[in-house]
py3Dmol code that shows the C-alpha trace and the ligand (Angstrom):
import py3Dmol

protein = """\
ATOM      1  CA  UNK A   1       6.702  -5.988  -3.042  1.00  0.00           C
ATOM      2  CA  UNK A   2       3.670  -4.334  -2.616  1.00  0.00           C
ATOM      3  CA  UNK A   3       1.779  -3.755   1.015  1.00  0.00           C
ATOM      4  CA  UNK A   4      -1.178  -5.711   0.286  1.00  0.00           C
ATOM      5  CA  UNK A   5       0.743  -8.206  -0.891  1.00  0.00           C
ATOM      6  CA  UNK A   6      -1.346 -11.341   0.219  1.00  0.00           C
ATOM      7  CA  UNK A   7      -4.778  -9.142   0.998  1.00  0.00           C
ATOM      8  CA  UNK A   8      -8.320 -10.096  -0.527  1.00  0.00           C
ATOM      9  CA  UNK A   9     -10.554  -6.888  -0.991  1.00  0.00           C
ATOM     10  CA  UNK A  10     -13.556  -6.366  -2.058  1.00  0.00           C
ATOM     11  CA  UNK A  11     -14.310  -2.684  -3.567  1.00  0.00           C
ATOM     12  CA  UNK A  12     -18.250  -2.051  -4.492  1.00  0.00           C
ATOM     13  CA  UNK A  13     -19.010   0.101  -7.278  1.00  0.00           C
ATOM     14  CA  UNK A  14     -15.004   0.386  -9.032  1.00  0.00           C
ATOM     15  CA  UNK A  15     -17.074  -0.927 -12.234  1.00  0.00           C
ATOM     16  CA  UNK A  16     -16.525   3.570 -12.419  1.00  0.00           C
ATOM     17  CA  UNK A  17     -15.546   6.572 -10.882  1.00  0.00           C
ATOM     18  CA  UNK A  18     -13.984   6.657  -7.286  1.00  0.00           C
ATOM     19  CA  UNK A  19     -14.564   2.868  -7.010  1.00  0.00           C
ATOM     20  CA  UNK A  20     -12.486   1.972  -9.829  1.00  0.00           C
ATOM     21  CA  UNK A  21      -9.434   4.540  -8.633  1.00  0.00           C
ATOM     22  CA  UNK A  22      -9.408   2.567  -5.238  1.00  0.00           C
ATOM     23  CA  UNK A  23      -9.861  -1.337  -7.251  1.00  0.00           C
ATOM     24  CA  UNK A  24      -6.537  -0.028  -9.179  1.00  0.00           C
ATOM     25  CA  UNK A  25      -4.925   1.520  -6.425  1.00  0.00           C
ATOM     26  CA  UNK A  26      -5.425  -1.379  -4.192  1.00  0.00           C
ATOM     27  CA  UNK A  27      -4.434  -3.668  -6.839  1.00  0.00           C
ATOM     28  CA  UNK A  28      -0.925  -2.174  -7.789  1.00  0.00           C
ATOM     29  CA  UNK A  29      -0.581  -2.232  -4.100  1.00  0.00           C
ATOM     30  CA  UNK A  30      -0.671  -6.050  -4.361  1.00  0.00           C
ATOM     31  CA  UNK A  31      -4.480  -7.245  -3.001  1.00  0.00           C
ATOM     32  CA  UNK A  32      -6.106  -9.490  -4.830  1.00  0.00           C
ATOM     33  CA  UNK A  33      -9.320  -7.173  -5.931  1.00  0.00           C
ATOM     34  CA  UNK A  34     -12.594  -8.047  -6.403  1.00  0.00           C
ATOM     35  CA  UNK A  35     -14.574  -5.269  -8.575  1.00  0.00           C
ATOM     36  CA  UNK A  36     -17.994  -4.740  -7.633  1.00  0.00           C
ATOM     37  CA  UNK A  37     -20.706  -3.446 -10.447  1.00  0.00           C
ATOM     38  CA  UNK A  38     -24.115  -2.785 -10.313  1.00  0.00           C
ATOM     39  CA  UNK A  39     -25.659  -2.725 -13.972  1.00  0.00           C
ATOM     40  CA  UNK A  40     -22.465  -1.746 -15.526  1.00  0.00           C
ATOM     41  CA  UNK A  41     -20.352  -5.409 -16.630  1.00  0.00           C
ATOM     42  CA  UNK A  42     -18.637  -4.088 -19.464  1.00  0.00           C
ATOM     43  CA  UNK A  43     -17.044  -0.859 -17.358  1.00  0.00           C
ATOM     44  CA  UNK A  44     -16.561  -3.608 -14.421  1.00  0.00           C
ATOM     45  CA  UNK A  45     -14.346  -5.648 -16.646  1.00  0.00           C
ATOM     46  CA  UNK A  46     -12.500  -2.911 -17.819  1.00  0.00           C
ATOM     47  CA  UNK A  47     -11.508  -2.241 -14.573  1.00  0.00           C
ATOM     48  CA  UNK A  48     -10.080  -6.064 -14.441  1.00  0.00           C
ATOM     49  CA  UNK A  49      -8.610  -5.761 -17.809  1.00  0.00           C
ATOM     50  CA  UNK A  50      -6.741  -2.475 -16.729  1.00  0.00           C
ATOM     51  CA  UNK A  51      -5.672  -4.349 -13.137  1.00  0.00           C
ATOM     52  CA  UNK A  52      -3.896  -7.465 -15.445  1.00  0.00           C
ATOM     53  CA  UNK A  53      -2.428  -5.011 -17.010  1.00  0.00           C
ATOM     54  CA  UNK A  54      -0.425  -3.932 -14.722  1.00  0.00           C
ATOM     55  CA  UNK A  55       0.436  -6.487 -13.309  1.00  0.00           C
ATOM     56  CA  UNK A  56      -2.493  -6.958 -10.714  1.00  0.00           C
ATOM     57  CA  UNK A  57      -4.969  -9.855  -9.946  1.00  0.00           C
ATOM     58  CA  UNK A  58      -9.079  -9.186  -9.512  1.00  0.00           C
ATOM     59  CA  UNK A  59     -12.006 -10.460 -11.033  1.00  0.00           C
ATOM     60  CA  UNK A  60     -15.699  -8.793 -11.729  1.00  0.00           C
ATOM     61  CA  UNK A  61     -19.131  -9.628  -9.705  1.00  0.00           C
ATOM     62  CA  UNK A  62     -21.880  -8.155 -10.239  1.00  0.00           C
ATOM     63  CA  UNK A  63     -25.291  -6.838  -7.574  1.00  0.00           C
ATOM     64  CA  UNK A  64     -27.484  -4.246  -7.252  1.00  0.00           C
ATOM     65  CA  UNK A  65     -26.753  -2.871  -3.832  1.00  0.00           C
ATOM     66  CA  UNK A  66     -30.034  -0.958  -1.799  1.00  0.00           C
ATOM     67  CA  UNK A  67     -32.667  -3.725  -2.425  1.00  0.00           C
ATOM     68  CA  UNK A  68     -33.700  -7.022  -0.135  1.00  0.00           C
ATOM     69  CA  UNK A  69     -31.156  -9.720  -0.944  1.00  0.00           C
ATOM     70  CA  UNK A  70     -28.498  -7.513  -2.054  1.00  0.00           C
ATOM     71  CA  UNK A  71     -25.414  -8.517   0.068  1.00  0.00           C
ATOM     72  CA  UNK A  72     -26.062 -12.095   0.848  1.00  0.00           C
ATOM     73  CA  UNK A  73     -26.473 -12.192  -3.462  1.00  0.00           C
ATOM     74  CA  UNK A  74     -22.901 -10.162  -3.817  1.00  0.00           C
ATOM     75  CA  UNK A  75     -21.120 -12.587  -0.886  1.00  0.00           C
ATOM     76  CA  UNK A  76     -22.772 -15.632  -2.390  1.00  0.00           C
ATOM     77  CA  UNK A  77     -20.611 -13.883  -6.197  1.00  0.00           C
ATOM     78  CA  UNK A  78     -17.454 -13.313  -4.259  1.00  0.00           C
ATOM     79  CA  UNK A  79     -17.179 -16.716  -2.628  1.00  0.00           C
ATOM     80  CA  UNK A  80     -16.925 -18.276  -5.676  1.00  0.00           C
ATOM     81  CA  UNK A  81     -13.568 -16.652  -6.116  1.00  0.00           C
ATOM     82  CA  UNK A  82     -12.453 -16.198  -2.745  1.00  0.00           C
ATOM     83  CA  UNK A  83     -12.608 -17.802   0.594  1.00  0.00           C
ATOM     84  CA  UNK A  84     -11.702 -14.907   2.795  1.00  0.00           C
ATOM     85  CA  UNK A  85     -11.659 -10.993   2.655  1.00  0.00           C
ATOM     86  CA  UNK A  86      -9.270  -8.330   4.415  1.00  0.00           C
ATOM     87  CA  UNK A  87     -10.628  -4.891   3.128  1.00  0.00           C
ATOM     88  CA  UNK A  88     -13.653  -4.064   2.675  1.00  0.00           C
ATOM     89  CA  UNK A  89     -14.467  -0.943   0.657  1.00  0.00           C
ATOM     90  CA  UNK A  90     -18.265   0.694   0.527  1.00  0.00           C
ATOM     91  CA  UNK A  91     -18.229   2.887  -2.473  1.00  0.00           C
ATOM     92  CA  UNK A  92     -20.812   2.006  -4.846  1.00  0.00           C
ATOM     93  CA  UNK A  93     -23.513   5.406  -3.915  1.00  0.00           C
ATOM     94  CA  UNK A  94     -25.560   8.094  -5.252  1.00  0.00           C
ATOM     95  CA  UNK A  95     -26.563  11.685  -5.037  1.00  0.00           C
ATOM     96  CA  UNK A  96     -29.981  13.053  -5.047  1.00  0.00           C
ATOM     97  CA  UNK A  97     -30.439  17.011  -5.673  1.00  0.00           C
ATOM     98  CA  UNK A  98     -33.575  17.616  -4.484  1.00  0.00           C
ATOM     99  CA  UNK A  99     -34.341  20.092  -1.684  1.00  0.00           C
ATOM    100  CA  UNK A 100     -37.310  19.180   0.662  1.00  0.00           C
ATOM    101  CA  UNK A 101     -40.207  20.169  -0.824  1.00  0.00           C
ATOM    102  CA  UNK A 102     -39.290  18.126  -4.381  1.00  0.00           C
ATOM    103  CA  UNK A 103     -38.462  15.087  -2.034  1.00  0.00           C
ATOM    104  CA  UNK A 104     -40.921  11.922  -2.001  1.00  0.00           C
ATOM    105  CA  UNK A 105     -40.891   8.972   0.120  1.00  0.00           C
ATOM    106  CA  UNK A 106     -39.357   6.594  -2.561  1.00  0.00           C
ATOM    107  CA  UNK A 107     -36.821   9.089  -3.051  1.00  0.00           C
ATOM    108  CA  UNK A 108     -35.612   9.086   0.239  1.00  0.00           C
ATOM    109  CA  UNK A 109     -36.107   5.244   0.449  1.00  0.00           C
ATOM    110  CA  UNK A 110     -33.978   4.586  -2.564  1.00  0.00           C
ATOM    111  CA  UNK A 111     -30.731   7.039  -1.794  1.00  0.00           C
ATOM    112  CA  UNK A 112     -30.933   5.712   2.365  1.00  0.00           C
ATOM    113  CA  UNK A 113     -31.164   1.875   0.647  1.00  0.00           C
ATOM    114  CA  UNK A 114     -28.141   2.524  -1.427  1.00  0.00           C
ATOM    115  CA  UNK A 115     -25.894   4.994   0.331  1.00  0.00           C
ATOM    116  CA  UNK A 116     -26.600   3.502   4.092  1.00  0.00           C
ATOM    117  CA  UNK A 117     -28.514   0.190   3.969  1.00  0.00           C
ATOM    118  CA  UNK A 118     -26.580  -1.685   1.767  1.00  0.00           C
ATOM    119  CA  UNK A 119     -23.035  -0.392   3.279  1.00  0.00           C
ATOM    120  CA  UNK A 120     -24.319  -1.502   7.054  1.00  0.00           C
ATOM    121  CA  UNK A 121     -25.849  -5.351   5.755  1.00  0.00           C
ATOM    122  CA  UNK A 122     -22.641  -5.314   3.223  1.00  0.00           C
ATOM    123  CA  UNK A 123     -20.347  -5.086   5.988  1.00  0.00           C
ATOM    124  CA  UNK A 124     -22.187  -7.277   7.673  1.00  0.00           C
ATOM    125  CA  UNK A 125     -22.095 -10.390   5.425  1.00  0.00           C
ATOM    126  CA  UNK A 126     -18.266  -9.042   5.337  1.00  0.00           C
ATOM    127  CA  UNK A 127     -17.378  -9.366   8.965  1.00  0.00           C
ATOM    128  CA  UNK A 128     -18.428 -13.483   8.774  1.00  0.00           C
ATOM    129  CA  UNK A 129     -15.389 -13.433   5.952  1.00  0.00           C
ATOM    130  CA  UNK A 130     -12.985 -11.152   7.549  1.00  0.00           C
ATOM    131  CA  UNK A 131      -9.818 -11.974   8.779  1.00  0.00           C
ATOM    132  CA  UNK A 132      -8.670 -10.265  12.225  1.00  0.00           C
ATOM    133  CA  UNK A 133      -6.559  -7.164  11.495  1.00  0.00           C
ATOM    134  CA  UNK A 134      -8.966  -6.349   8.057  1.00  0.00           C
ATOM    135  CA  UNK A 135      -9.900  -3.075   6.963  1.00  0.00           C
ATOM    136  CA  UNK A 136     -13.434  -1.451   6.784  1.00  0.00           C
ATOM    137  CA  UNK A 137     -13.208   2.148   4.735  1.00  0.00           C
ATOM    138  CA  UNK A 138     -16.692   3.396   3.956  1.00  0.00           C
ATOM    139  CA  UNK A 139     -16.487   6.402   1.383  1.00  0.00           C
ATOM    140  CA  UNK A 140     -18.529   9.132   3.033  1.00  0.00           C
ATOM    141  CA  UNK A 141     -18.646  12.875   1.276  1.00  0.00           C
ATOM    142  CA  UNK A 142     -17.602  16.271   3.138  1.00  0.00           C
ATOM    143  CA  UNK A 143     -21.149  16.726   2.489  1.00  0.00           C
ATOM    144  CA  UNK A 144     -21.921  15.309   5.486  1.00  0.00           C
ATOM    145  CA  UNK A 145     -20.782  18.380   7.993  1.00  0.00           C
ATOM    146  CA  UNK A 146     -22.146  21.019   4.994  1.00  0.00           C
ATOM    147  CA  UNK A 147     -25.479  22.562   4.915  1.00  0.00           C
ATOM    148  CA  UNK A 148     -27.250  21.111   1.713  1.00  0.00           C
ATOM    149  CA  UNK A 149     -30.815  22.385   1.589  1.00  0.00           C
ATOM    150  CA  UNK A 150     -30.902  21.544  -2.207  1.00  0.00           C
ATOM    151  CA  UNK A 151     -30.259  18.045  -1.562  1.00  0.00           C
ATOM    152  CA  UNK A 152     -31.035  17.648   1.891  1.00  0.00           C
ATOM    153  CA  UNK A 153     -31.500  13.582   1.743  1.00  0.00           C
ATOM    154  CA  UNK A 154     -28.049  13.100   0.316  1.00  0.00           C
ATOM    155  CA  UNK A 155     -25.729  14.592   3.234  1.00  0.00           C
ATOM    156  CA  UNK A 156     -28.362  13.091   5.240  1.00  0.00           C
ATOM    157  CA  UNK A 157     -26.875   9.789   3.948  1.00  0.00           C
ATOM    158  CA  UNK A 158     -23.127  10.620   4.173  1.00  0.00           C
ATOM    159  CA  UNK A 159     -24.024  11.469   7.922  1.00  0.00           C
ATOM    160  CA  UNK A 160     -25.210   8.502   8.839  1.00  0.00           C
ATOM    161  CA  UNK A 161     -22.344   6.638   7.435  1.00  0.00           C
ATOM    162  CA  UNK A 162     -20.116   8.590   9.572  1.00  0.00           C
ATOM    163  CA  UNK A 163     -21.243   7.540  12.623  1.00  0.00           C
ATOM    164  CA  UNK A 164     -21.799   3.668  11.414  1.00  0.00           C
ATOM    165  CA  UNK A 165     -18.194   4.432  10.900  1.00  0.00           C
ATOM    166  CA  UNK A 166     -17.679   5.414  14.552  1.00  0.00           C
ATOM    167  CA  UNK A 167     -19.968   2.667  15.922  1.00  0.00           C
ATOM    168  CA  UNK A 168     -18.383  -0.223  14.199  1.00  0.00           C
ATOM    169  CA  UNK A 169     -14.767   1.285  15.210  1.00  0.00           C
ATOM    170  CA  UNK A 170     -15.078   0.825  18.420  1.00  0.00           C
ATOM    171  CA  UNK A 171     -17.236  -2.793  18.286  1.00  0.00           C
ATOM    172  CA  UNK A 172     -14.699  -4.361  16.028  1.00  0.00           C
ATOM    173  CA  UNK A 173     -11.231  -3.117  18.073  1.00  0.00           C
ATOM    174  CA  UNK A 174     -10.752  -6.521  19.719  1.00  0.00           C
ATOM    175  CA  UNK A 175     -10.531  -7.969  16.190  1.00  0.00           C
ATOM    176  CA  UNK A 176      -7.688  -5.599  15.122  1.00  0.00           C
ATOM    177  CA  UNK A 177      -9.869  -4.377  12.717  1.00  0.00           C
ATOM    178  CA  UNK A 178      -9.940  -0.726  11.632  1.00  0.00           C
ATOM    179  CA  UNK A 179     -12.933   1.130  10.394  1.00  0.00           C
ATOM    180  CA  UNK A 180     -12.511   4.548   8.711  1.00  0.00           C
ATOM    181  CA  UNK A 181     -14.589   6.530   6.315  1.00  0.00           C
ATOM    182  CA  UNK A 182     -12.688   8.403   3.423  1.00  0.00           C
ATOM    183  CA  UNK A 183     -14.514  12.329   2.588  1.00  0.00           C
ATOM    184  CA  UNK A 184     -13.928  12.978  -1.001  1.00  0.00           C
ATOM    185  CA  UNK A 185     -14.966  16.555  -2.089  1.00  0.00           C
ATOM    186  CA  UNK A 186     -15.790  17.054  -5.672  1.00  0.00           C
ATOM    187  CA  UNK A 187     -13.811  14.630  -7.325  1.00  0.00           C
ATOM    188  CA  UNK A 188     -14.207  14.344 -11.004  1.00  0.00           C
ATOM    189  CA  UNK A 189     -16.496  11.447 -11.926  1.00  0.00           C
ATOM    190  CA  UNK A 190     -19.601  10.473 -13.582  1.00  0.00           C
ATOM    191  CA  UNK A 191     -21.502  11.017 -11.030  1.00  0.00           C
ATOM    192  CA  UNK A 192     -20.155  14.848 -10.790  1.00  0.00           C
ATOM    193  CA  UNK A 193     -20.692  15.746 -14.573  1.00  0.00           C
ATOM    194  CA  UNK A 194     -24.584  15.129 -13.934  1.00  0.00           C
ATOM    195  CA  UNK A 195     -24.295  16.896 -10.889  1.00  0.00           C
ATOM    196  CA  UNK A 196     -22.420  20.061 -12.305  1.00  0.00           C
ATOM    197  CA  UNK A 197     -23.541  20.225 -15.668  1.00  0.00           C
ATOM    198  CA  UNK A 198     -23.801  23.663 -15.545  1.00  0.00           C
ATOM    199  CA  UNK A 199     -20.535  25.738 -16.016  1.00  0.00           C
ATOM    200  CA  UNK A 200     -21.232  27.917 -13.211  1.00  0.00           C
ATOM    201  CA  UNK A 201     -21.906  25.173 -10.770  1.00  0.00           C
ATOM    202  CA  UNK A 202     -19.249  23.509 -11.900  1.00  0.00           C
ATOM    203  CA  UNK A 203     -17.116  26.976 -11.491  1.00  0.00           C
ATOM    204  CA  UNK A 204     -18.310  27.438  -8.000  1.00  0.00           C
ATOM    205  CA  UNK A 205     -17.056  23.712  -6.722  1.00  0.00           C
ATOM    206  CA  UNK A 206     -13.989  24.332  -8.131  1.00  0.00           C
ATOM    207  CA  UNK A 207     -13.757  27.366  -6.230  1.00  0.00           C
ATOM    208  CA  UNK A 208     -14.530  25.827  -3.192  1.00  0.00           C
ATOM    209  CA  UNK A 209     -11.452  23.581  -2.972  1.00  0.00           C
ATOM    210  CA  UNK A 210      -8.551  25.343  -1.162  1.00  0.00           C
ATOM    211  CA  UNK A 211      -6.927  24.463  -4.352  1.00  0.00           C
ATOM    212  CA  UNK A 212      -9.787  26.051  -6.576  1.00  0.00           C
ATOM    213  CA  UNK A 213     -10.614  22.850  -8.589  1.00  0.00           C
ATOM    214  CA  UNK A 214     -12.105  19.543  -8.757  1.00  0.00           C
ATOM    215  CA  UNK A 215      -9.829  16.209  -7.084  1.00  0.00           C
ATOM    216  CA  UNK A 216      -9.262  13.118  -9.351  1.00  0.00           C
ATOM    217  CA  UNK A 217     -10.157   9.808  -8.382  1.00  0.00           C
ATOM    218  CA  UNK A 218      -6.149   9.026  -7.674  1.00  0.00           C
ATOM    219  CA  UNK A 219      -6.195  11.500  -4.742  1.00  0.00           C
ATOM    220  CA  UNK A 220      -9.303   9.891  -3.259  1.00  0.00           C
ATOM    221  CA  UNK A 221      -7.802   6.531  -4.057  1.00  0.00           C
ATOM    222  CA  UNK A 222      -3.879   7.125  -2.530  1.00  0.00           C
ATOM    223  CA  UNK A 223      -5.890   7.954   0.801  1.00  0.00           C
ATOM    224  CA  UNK A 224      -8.006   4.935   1.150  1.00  0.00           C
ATOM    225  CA  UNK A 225      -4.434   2.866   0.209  1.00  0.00           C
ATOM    226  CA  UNK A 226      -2.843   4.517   3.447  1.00  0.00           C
ATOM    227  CA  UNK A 227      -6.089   3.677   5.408  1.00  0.00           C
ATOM    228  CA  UNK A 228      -5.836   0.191   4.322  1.00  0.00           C
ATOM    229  CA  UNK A 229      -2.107  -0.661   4.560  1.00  0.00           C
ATOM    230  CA  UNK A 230      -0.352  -1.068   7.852  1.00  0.00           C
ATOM    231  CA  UNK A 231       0.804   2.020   8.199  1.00  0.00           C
ATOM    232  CA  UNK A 232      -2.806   3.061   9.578  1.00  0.00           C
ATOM    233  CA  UNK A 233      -3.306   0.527  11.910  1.00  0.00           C
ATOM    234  CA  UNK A 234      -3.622   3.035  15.255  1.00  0.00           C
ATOM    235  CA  UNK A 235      -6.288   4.521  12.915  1.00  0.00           C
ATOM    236  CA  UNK A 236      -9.730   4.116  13.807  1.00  0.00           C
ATOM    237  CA  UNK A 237     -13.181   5.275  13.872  1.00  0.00           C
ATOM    238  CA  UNK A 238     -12.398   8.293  12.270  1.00  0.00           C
ATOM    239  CA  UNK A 239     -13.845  10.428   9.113  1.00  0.00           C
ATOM    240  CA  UNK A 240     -10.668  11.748   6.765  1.00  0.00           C
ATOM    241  CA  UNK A 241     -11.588  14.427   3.919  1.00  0.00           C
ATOM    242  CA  UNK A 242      -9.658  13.664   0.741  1.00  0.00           C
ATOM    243  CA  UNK A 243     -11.117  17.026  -0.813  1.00  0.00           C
ATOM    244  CA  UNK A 244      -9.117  19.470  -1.369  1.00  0.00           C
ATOM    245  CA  UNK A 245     -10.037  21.388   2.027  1.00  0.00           C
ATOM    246  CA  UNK A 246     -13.139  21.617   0.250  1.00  0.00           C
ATOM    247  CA  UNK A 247     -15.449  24.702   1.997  1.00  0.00           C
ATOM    248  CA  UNK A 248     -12.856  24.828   5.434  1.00  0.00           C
TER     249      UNK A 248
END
"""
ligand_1 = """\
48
NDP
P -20.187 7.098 -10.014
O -21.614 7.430 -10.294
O -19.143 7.571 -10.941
O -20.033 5.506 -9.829
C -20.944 4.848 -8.983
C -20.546 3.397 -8.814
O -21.500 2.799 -7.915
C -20.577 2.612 -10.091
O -19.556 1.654 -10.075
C -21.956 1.943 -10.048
O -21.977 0.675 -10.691
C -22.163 1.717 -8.568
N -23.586 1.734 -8.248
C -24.424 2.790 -8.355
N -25.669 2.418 -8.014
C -25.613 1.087 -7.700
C -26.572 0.127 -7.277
N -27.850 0.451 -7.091
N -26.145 -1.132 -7.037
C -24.862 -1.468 -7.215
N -23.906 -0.608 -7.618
C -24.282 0.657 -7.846
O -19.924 7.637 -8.523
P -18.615 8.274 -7.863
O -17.443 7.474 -8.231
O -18.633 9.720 -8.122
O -18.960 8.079 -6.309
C -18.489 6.970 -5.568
C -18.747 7.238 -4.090
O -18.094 8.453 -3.713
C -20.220 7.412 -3.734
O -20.484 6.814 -2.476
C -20.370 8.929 -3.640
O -21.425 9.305 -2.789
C -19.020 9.316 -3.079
N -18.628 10.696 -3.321
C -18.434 11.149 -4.595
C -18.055 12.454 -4.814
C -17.783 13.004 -6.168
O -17.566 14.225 -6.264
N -17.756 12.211 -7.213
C -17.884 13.393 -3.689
C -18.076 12.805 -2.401
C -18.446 11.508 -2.238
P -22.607 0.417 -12.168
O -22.204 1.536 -13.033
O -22.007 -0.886 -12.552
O -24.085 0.307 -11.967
"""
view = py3Dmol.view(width=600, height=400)
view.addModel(protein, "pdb")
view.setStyle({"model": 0}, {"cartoon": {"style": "trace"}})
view.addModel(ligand_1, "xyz")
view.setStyle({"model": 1}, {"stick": {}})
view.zoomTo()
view.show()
C-alpha cells in the first residue's frame, strides 16, 4: 500500500520536467494525481498515460498560470474530476537570464506573474478545497540565497516564494497543514538545456554540485514525496535544497 493511498493532488506544470517527476512520484505513491499543463496537452497526457501504466490514477487539465483568471479557470478544470484536494504542488515556473540593464517592465511582470502570482492565488483557490492535514510544497530554486546579477529577476522570484512559504506555514498550523518549499539545483530538464546550452556553462553547473553534476528530476521528486507523506508532518515552513549541495 502506498502512503498517499487515498490523497487527491494537484501538481502544476508535470505536463514536463520537475513537474512530471513529482505527478509520477506522487502517483506510485498512491494519490490520485491531477497533471497540470500550460500549452503542452500532448506531454500532459503522456504524463497520465505513463501514471496508468504503472498502476496509478490521474487525469490532465489544462491553464495558463501568471495571467487574470488563471486559478479560478484551473480549480473550475479540477473540480470536474475531483471534489477535494490534499497536496498541493506549485511547480509550473520559468527562468529569465537577463541581468538588469537588459530587463524591461513586461519582463519582470511576466516571470513575478508566473513564478509568484499564480503560486500565491493558486494556493489560494486550493485552501477552499483542502482537507485539514493537506500538504502545500512550492518548488523554489537554491537560486534564491545565490547572487544572480545575470538574471537578477529570477532569484528575485524564488525569494519571494520562500517567504510565502514561511508566511503561509505558520497561518495554516491550526489546520494541520504543512507548507514547505522544495530547492532543486540544476536538475536536468527542458528548462536547463535552454539555460546551459553552452558546454561550458553547462560544465560549470555541474561543477557546482558537491557531486560535480546535474540532479534528475527523481531526486527532486523523492524529496517532495517525503514532504508530502506523513512522515513530514512536524515539518513546516521551511525551504529544503534537493541540489546536490549545489554552491555550499
Ligand atoms: P520545464 O520548463 O521543464 O517545465 C515547466 C512546466 O511548467 C511545464 O509543465 C509547463 O507546461 C509549465 N508552464 C510553464 N509556463 C507556464 C504557464 N505560463 N502556464 C502554465 N504552465 C506553465 O521546467 P522545470 O521542470 O525545469 O522547472 C520546474 C520548476 O522547478 C520551476 O518552478 C523552476 O523554476 C524550478 N527549478 C528548476 C530548476 C532546474 O534546474 N530545472 C532548478 C531550480 C528550480 P507546458 O509545457 O504544458 O506549457
Amino acid at each position: 500500500m502506498g502512503t498517499l493511498n487515498g490523497k487527491a493532488a494537484l501538481v502544476t506544470g508535470s505536463s514536463r520536467g520537475i513537474g512530471r517527476g513529482i505527478a509520477v512520484r506522487l502517483a506510485q505513491d498512491g494519490a490520485r494525481v491531477a497533471v497540470h499543463y500550460g500549452r503542452n496537452e500532448a506531454a500532459a497526457k503522456e504524463t497520465v498515460a505513463a501514471i496508468e501504466a504503472g498502476g496509478g490514477q490521474a487525469f490532465a487539465i489544462g491553464a495558463e498560470l501568471g495571467v487574470d483568471g488563471d486559478a479560478e479557470r484551473l480549480f473550475a478544470a479540477y473540480d470536474e474530476h475531483a471534489d477535494s484536494l490534499d497536496i498541493l504542488v506549485n511547480n509550473a515556473g520559468r527562468t529569465m537570464k537577463k541581468p538588469l540593464e537588459d530587463l524591461s517592465r513586461e519582463d519582470f511582470r511576466s516571470v513575478f506573474a508566473l513564478n509568484v502570482e499564480a503560486p500565491f492565488f493558486v494556493a489560494k483557490e486550493a485552501l477552499k478545497r483542502m482537507r485539514d492535514g493537506g500538504r502545500i510544497i512550492n518548488i523554489s530554486s537554491f537560486v534564491a540565497r545565490v547572487a544572480f546579477p545575470a538574471s537578477v529577476a529570477y532569484p528575485s522570484t524564488k525569494a519571494a516564494v520562500d517567504n510565502f512559504t514561511r508566511s503561509l506555514a505558520k497561518g495554516l498550523g491550526p489546520r494541520g497543514i504543512t507548507v514547505n518549499a522544495v530547492a532543486p539545483g540544476y536538475t536536468q530538464t527542458d528548462m536547463v538545456d535552454a539555460v546551459l546550452a553552452d558546454p561550458e556553462a553547462r560544465a560549470s553547473a555541474e561543477a557546482a554540485s558537491a557531486f560535480n553534476r546535474l540532479g534528475t528530476v527523481e531526486e527532486v521528486a523523492d524529496v517532495v514525496a517525503f514532504v508530502a507523506s506523513d512522515a513530514a508532518r512536524w515539518v513546516t515552513g521551511q525551504v529544503i535544497e534537493a541540489s546536490g549541495g549545489v554552491q555550499l
